[in-house]
C-alpha beads as a LAMMPS data file, in Angstrom:
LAMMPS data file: protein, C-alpha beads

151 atoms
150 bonds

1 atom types
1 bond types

-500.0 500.0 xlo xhi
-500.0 500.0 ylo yhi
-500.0 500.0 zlo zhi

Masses

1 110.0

Atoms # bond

1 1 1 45.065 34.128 9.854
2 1 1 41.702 32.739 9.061
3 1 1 38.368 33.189 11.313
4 1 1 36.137 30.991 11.922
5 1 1 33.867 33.040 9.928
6 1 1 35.736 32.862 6.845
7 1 1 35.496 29.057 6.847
8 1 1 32.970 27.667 4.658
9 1 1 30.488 26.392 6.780
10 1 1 30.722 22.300 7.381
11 1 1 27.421 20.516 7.222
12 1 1 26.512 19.080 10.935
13 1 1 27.036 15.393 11.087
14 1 1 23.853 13.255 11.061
15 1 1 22.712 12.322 14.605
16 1 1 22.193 9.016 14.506
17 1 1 19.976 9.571 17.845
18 1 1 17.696 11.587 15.425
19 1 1 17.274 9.352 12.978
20 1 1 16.301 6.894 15.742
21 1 1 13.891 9.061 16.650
22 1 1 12.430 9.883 13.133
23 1 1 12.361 6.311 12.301
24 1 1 10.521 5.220 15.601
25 1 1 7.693 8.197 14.994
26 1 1 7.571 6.908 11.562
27 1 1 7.357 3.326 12.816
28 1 1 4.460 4.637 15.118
29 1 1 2.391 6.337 12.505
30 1 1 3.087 3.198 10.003
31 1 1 1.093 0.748 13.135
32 1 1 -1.497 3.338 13.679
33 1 1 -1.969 2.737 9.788
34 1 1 -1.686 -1.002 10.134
35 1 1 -4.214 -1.119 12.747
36 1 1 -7.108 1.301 11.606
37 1 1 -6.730 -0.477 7.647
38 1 1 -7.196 -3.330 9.717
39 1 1 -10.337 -2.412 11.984
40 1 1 -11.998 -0.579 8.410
41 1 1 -11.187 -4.209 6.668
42 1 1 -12.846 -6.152 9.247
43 1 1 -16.287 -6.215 7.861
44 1 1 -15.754 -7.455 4.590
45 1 1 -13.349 -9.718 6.233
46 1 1 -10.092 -8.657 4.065
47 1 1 -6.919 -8.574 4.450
48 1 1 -4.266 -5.334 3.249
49 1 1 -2.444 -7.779 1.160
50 1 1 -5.842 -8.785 -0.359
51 1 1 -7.043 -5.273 -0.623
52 1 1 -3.688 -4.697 -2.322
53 1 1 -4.528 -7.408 -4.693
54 1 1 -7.768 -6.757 -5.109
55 1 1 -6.821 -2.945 -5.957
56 1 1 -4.422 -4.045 -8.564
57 1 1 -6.772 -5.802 -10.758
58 1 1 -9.156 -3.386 -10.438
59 1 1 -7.015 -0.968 -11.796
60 1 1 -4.852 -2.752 -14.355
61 1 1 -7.646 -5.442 -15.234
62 1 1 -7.826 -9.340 -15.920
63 1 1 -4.206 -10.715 -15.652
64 1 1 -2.604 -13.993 -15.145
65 1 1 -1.344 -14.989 -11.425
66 1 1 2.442 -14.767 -12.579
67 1 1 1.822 -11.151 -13.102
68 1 1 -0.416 -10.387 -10.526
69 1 1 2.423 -11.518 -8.170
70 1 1 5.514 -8.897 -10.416
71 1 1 3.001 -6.359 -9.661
72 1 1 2.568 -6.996 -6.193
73 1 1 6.357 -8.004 -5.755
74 1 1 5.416 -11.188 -3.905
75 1 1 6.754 -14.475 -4.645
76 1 1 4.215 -16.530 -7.021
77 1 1 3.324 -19.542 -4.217
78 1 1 2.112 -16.328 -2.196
79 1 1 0.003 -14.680 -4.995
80 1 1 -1.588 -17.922 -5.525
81 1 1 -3.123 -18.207 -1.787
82 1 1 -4.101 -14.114 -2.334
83 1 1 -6.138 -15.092 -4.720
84 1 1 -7.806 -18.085 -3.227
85 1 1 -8.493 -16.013 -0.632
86 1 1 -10.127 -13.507 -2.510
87 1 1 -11.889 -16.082 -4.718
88 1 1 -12.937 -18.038 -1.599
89 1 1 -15.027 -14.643 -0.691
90 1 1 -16.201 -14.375 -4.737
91 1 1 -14.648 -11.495 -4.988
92 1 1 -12.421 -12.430 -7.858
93 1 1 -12.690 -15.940 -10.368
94 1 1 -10.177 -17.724 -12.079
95 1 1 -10.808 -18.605 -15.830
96 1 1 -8.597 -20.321 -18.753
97 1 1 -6.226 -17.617 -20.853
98 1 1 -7.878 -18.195 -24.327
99 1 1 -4.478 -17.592 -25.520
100 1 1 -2.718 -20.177 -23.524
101 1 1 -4.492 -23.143 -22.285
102 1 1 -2.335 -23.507 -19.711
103 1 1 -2.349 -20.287 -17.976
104 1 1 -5.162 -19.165 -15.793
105 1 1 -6.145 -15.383 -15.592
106 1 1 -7.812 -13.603 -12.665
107 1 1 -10.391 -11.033 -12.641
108 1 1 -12.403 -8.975 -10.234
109 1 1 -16.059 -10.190 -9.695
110 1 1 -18.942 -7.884 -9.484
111 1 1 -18.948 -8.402 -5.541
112 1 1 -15.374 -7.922 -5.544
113 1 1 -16.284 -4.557 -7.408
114 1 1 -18.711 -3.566 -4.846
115 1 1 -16.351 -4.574 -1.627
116 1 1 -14.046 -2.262 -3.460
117 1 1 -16.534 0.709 -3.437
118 1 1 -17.665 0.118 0.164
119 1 1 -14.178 -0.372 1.392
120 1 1 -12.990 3.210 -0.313
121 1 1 -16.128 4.721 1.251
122 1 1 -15.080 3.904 4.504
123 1 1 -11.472 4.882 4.288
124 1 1 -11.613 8.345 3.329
125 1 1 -12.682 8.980 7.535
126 1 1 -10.008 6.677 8.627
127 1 1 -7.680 8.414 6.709
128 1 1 -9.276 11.634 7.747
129 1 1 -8.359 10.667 11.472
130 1 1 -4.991 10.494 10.423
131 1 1 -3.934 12.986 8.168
132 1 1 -6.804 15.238 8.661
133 1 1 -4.524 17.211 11.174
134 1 1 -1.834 18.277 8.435
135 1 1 -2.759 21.101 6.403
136 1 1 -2.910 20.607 2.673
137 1 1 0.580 21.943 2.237
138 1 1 1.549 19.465 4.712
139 1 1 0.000 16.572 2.954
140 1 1 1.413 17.399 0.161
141 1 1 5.075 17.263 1.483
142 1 1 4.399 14.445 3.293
143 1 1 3.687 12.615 0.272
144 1 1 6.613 14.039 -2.024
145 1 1 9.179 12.864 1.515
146 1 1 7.694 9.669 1.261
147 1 1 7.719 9.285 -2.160
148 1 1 10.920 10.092 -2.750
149 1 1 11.864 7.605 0.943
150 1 1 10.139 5.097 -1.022
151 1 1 11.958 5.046 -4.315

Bonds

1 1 1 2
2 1 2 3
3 1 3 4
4 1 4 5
5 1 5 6
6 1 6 7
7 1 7 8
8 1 8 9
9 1 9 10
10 1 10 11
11 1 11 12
12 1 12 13
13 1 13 14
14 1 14 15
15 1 15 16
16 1 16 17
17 1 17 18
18 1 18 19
19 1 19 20
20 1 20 21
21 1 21 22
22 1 22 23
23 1 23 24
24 1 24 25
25 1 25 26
26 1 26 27
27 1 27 28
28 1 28 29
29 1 29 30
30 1 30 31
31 1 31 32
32 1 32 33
33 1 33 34
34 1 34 35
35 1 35 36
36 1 36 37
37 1 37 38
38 1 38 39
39 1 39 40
40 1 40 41
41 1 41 42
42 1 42 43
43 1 43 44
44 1 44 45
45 1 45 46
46 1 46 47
47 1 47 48
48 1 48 49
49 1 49 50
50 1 50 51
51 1 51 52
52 1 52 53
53 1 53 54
54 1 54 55
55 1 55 56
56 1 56 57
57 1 57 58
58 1 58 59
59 1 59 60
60 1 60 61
61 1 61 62
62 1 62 63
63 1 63 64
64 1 64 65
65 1 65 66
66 1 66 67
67 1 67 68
68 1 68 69
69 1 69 70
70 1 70 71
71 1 71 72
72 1 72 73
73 1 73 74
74 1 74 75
75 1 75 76
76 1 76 77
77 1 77 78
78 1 78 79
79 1 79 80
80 1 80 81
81 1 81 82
82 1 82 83
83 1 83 84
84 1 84 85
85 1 85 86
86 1 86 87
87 1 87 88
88 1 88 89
89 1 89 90
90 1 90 91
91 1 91 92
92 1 92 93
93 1 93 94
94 1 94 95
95 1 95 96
96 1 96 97
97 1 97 98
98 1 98 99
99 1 99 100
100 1 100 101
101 1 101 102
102 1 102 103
103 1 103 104
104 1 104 105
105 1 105 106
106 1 106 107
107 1 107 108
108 1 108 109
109 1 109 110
110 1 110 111
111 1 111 112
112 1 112 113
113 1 113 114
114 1 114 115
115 1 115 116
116 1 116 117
117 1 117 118
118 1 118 119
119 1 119 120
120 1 120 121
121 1 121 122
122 1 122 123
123 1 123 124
124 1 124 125
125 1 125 126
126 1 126 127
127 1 127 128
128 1 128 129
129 1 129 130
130 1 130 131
131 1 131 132
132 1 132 133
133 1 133 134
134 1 134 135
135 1 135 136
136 1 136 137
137 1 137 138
138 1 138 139
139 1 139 140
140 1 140 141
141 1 141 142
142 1 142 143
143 1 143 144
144 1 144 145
145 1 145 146
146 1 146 147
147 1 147 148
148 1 148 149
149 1 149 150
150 1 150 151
């Protein structure tokens, strides 16, 4: 006769209630986010999805729109009113690919380099308030949990 302690042990199922509950505190966090990016973006009166923008040519460098929009994984038509958003506040132009009359590239302005700088400075506090709490071990899994949610 077998015991139960001879029986490999069987993994608990998931509790679906959990997960609930996991996603709803994630959910939570994610709108606390939302809404401090959004209160640190109101002076320079900037959107996420333009910071995003905005961010990505800064760090990848003059591109056309058509790329701009892979990067960002956003449909072309919605890249195109990003950036006359962002061009609206001269904070990046449009010029003519030398390579292709036809194509336009964008690239970040010298304003749109300094919104950039400001907008960092005040986001390391609001990200302070947030994640200031977790220890640096914490932070750290945080981001490898999310990372790996993410992908």
């Amino acid at each position: 006769m077998i015991s139960d302690r001879d029986e490999p042990a069987q993994p608990e199922p998931a509790d679906p209630a959990g997960d609930e509950s996991l996603a709803d505190a994630l959910m939570a966090v994610a709108r606390q986010l939302r809404e401090r990016s959004a209160e640190t973006l109101a002076p320079w009166d900037i959107t996420p999805a333009h910071l995003r923008a905005l961010r990505t040519l800064a760090r990848h460098g003059t591109m056309r729109l058509s790329e701009l929009s892979d990067r960002l994984q956003i449909a072309p038509r919605t890249a195109t009113e990003v950036v006359d958003a962002l061009q609206a506040r001269d904070l990046v132009r449009r010029r003519a690919d030398p390579g292709d009359r036809r194509a336009i590239l964008v690239e970040v302005t010298e304003r749109g380099t300094g919104v950039l700088a400001g907008i960092r400075a005040a986001r390391g506090p609001e990200a302070g308030r947030t994640f200031g709490r977790l220890s640096p071990d914490e932070r750290a899994e945080l981001a490898r949990i999310l990372s790996k949610l993410r992908n």
